[in-house]
GUSE-814465 format. One record per residue (C-alpha): residue number from 1; residue in three letters; chain; x, y, z negated. Coordinates in nm, 2 decimals. Example, Ala and Ser with C-alpha at 12.3 -4.5 7.8 and 13.67 -1.06 7.14 Angstrom:
2
{num = 1 | residu = ALA | chaine = A | u = 1.23 | v = -0.45 | w = -0.78};
{num = 2 | residu = SER | chaine = A | u = 1.37 | v = -0.11 | w = -0.71};
***
This chain:
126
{num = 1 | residu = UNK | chaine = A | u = -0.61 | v = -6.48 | w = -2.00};
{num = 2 | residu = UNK | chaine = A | u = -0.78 | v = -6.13 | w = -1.90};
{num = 3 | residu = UNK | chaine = A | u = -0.70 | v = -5.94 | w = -1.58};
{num = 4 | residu = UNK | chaine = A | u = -0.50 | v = -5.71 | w = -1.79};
{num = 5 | residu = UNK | chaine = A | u = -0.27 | v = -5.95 | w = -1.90};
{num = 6 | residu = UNK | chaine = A | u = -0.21 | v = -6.14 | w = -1.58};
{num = 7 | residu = UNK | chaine = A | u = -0.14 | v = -5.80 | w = -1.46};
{num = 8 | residu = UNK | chaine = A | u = 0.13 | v = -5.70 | w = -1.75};
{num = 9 | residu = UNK | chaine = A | u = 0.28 | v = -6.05 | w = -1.67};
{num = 10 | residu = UNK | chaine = A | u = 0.29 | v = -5.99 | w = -1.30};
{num = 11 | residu = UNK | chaine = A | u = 0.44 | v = -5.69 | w = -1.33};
{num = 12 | residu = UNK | chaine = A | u = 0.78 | v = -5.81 | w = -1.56};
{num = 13 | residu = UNK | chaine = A | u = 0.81 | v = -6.08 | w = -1.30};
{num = 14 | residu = UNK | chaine = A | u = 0.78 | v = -5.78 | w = -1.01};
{num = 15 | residu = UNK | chaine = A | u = 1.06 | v = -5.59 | w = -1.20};
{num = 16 | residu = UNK | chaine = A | u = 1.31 | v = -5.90 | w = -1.24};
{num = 17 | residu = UNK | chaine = A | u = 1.27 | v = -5.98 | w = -0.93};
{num = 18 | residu = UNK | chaine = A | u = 1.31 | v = -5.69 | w = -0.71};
{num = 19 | residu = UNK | chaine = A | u = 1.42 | v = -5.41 | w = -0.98};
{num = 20 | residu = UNK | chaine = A | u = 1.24 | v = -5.11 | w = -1.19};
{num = 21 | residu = UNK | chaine = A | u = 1.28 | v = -4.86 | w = -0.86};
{num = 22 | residu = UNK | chaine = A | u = 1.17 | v = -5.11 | w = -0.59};
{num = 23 | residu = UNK | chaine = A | u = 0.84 | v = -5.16 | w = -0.81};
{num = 24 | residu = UNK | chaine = A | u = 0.77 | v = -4.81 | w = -0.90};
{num = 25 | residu = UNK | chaine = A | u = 0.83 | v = -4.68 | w = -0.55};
{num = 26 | residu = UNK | chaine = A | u = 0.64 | v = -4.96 | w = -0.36};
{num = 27 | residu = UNK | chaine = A | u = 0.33 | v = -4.92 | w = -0.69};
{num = 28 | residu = UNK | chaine = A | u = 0.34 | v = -4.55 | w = -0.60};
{num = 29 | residu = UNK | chaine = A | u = 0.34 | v = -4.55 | w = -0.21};
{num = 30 | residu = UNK | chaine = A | u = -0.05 | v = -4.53 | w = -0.22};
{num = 31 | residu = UNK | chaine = A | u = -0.14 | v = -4.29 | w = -0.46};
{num = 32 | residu = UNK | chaine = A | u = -0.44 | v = -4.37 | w = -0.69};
{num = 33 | residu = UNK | chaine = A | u = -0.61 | v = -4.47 | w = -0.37};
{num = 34 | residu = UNK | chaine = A | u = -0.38 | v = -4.81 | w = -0.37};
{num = 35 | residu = UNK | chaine = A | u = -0.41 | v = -4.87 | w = -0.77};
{num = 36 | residu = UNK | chaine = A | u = -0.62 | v = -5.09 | w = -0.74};
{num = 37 | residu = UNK | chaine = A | u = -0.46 | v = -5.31 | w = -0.47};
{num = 38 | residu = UNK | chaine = A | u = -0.12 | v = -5.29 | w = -0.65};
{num = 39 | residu = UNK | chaine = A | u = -0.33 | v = -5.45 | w = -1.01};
{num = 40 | residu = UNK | chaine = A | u = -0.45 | v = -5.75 | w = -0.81};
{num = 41 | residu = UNK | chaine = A | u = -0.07 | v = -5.76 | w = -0.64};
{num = 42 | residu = UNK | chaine = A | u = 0.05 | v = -5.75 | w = -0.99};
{num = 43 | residu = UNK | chaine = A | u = -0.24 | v = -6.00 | w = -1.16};
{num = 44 | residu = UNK | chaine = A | u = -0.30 | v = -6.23 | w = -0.89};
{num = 45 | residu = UNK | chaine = A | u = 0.02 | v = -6.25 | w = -0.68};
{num = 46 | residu = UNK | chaine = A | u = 0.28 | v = -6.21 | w = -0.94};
{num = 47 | residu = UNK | chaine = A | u = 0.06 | v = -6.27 | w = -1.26};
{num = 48 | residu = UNK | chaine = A | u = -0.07 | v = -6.61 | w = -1.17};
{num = 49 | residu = UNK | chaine = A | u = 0.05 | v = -6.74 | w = -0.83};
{num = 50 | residu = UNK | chaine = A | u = 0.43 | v = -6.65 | w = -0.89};
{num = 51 | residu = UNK | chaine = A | u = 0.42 | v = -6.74 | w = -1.28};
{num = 52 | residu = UNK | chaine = A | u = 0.33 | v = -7.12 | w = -1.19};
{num = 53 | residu = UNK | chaine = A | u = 0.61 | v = -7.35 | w = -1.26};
{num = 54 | residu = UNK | chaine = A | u = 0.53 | v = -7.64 | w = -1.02};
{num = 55 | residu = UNK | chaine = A | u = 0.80 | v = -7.47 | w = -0.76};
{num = 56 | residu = UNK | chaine = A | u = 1.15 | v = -7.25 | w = -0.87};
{num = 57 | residu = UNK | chaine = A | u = 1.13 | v = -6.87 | w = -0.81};
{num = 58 | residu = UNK | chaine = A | u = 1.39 | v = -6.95 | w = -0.52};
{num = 59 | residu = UNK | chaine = A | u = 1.18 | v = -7.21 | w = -0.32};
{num = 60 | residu = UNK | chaine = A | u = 0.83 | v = -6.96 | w = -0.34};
{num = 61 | residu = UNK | chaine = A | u = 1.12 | v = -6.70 | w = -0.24};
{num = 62 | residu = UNK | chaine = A | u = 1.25 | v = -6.91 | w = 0.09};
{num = 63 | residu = UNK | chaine = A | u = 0.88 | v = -6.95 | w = 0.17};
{num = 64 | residu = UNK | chaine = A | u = 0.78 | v = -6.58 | w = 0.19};
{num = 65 | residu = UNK | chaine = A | u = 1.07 | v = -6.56 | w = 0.39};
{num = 66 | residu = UNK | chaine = A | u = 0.99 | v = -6.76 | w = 0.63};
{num = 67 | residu = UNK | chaine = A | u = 0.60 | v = -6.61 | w = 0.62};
{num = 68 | residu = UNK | chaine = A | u = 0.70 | v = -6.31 | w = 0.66};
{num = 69 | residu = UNK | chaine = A | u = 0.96 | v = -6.34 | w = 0.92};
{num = 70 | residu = UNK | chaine = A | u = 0.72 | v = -6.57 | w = 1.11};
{num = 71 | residu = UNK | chaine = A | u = 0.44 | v = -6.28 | w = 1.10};
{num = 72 | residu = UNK | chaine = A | u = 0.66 | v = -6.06 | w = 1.19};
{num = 73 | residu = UNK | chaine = A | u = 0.62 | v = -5.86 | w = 0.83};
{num = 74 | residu = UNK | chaine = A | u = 0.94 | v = -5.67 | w = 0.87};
{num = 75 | residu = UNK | chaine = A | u = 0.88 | v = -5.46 | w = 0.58};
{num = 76 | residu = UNK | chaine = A | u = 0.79 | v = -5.74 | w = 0.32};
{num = 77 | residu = UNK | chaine = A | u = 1.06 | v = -5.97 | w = 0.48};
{num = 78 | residu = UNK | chaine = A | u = 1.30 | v = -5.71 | w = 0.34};
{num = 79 | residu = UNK | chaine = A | u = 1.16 | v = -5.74 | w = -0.02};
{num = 80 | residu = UNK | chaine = A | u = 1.13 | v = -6.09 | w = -0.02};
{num = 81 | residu = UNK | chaine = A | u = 1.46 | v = -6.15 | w = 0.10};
{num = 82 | residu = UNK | chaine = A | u = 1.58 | v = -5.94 | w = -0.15};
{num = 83 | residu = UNK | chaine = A | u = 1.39 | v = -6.15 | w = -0.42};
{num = 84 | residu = UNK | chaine = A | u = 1.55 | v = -6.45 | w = -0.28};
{num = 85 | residu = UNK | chaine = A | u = 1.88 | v = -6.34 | w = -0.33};
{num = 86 | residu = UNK | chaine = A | u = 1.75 | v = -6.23 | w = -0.67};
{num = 87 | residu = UNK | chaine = A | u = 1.57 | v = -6.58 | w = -0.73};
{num = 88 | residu = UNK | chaine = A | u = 1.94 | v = -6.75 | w = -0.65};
{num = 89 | residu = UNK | chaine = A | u = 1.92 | v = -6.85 | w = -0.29};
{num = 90 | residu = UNK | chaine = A | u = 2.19 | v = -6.86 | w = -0.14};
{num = 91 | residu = UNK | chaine = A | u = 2.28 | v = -6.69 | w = 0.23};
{num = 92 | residu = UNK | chaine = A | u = 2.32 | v = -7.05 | w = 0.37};
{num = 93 | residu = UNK | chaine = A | u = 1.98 | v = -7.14 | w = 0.21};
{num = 94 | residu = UNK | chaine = A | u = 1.84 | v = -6.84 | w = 0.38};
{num = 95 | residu = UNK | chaine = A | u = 2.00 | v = -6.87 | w = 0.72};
{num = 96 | residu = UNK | chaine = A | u = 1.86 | v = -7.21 | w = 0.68};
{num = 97 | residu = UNK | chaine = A | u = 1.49 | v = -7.11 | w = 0.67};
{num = 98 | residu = UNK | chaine = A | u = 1.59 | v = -6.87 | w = 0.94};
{num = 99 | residu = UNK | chaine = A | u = 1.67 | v = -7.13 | w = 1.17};
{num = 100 | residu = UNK | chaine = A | u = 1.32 | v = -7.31 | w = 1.13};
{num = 101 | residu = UNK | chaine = A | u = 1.11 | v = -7.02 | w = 1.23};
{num = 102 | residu = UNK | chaine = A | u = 1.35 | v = -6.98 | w = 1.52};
{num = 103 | residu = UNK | chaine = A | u = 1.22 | v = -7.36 | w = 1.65};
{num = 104 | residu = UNK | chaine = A | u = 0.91 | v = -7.31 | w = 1.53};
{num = 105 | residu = UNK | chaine = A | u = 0.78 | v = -6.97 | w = 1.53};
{num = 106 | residu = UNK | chaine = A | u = 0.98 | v = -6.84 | w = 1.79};
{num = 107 | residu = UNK | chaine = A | u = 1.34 | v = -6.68 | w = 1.89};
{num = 108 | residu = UNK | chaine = A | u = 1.23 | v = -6.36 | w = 1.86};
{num = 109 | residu = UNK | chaine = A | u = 1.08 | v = -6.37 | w = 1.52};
{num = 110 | residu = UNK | chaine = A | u = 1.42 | v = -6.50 | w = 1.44};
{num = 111 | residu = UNK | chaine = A | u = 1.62 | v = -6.23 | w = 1.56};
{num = 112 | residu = UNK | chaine = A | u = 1.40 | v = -5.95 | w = 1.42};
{num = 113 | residu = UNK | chaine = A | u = 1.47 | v = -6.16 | w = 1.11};
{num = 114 | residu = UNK | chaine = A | u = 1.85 | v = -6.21 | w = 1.16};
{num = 115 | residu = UNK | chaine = A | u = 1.85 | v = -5.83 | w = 1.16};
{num = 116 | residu = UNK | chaine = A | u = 1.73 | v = -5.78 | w = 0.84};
{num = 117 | residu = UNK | chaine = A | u = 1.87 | v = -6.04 | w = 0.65};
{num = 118 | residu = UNK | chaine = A | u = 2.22 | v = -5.94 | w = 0.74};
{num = 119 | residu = UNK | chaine = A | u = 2.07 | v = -5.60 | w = 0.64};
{num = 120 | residu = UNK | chaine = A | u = 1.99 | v = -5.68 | w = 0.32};
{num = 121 | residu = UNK | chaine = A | u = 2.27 | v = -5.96 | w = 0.25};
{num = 122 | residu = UNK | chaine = A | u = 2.55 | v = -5.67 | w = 0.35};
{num = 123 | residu = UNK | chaine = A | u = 2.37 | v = -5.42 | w = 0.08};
{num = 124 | residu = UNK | chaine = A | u = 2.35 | v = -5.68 | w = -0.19};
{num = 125 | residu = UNK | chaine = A | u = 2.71 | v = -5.71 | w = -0.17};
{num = 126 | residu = UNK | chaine = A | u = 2.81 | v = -5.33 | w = -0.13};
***
């Protein structure tokens, strides 16, 4: 499979999981500086790492959240937590993976992540 169409695949797995706008604004954000950054996003990423079928959409989902809210990735912990409500998870699932980083990564992370997710879980039901 070429670049092109790892790309095309990436990017109709982008779009079902976080919607046309969320794609088009976040593929924009950098001009024609970041288009080459958003092709390997959409090839690599989405394309090939995301279109494997050894793990759900909903399991790679809890783990970015996690990963981000562990880095402290506000931003991309509020698209991917978005994509896990997308992917199926549900808010127990979620408050789940929330509770790890807490013991693992830290309180803080946690509550920085808390934040958001109620964020993002009040919007998905507005």
């Amino acid at each position: 499979m070429d670049t092109q169409d790892l790309h095309d695949r990436g990017r109709k797995l982008r779009v079902e999981m976080f919607g046309q706008e969320a794609v088009e604004k976040r593929s924009n954000a950098f001009g024609e500086f970041g288009k080459p950054l958003q092709h390997i996003i959409n090839a690599y990423a989405y394309g090939d790492v995301w279109s494997r079928s050894a793990l759900p959409l909903g399991t790679k989902s809890l783990a970015m959240v996690a990963m981000m809210a562990a880095a402290g990735r506000a931003n991309e912990l509020k698209v991917h937590l978005k994509g896990a409500l997308k992917n199926g998870c549900s808010e127990e699932e979620i408050q789940e993976i929330l509770l790890l980083v807490a013991m693992y990564c830290g309180i803080p992370a946690a509550n920085e992540a808390h934040t958001l997710a109620i964020e993002v879980i009040r919007e998905a039901k507005a």
